[in-house]
N, C-alpha and C positions, 0 to 999 in steps of 0.2 A: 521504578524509574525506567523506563527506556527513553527510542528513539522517534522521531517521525520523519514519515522522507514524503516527497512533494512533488510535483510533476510542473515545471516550468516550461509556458507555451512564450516565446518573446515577440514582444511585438515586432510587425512585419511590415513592409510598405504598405503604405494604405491602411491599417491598423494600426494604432498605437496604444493599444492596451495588451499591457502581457499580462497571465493569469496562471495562478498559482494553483492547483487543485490535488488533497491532504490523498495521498496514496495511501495512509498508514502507518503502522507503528509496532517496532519491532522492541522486544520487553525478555528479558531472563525469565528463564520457565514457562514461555509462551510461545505459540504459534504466530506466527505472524498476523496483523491483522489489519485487515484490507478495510477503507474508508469505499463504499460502493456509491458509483455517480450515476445512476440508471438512466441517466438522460445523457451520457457519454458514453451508455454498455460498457463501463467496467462494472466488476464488482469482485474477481479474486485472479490469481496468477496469470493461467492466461490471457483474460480479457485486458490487464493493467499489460502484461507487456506487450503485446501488439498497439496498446497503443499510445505506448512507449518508446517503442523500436520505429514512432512515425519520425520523419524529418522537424525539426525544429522545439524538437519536447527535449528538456533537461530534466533529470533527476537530481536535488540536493537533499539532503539532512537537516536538519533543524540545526545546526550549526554553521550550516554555510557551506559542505562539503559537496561535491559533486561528484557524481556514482556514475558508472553505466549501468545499463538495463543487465550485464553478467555480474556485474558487483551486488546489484539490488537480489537478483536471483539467487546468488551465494548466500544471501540473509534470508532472506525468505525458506529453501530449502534445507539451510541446516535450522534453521526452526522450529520444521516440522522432525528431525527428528530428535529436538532435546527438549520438547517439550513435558508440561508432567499435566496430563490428564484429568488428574482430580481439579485440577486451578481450573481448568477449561468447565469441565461439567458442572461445578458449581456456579461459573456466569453466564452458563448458557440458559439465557429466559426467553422471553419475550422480543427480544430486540438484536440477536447473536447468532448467528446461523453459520456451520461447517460444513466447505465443501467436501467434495469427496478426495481433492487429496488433501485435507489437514489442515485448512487454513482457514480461519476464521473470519466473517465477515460484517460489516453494519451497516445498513442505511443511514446511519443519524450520526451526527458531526461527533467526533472526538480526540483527544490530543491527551 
């Protein structure tokens, strides 16, 4: 079981669609692990938080809570280091790929 946290865009004058897009999902004994939007250049820590740290982007949890971008950073970091290894290596296939510092990531939707 974990968590998933989400990046809310609100709608703006002249826009009225706000959009919701899955940052990821934070799990005991796991690294964090980044949901990658290659048509927004995210795809792991840094890319998510710069553009996160933009004006008008909220972070919440899958329960409705809302983060900052040093709250979400506090999950992610201590992630990388309680994580256990063997769980990682074993899902690392075809579709899972680790940056270089520790955080795992996906192209393909999941929750």
């Amino acid at each position: 079981m974990g968590t998933n946290y989400f990046a809310i865009r609100d709608a703006t004058e002249g826009r009225d669609d706000a959009v919701q897009h899955h940052i990821g999902k934070s799990a005991g004994g796991w690294p964090f692990m980044f949901r990658a939007h290659e048509e927004m250049g995210v795809h792991d820590w840094p890319t998510w938080q710069r553009y996160l740290s933009r004006p008008g982007i909220r972070i919440k949890n899958k329960y409705g809570d809302q983060l900052t971008v040093n709250g979400l950073m506090h999950r992610v970091t201590g992630a990388r280091e309680n994580w256990r290894a063997t769980y990682v290596s074993d899902a690392l296939d075809g579709d899972l790929a680790m940056t270089l510092d520790g955080d795992l990531t996906s192209g393909r939707e999941f929750r």
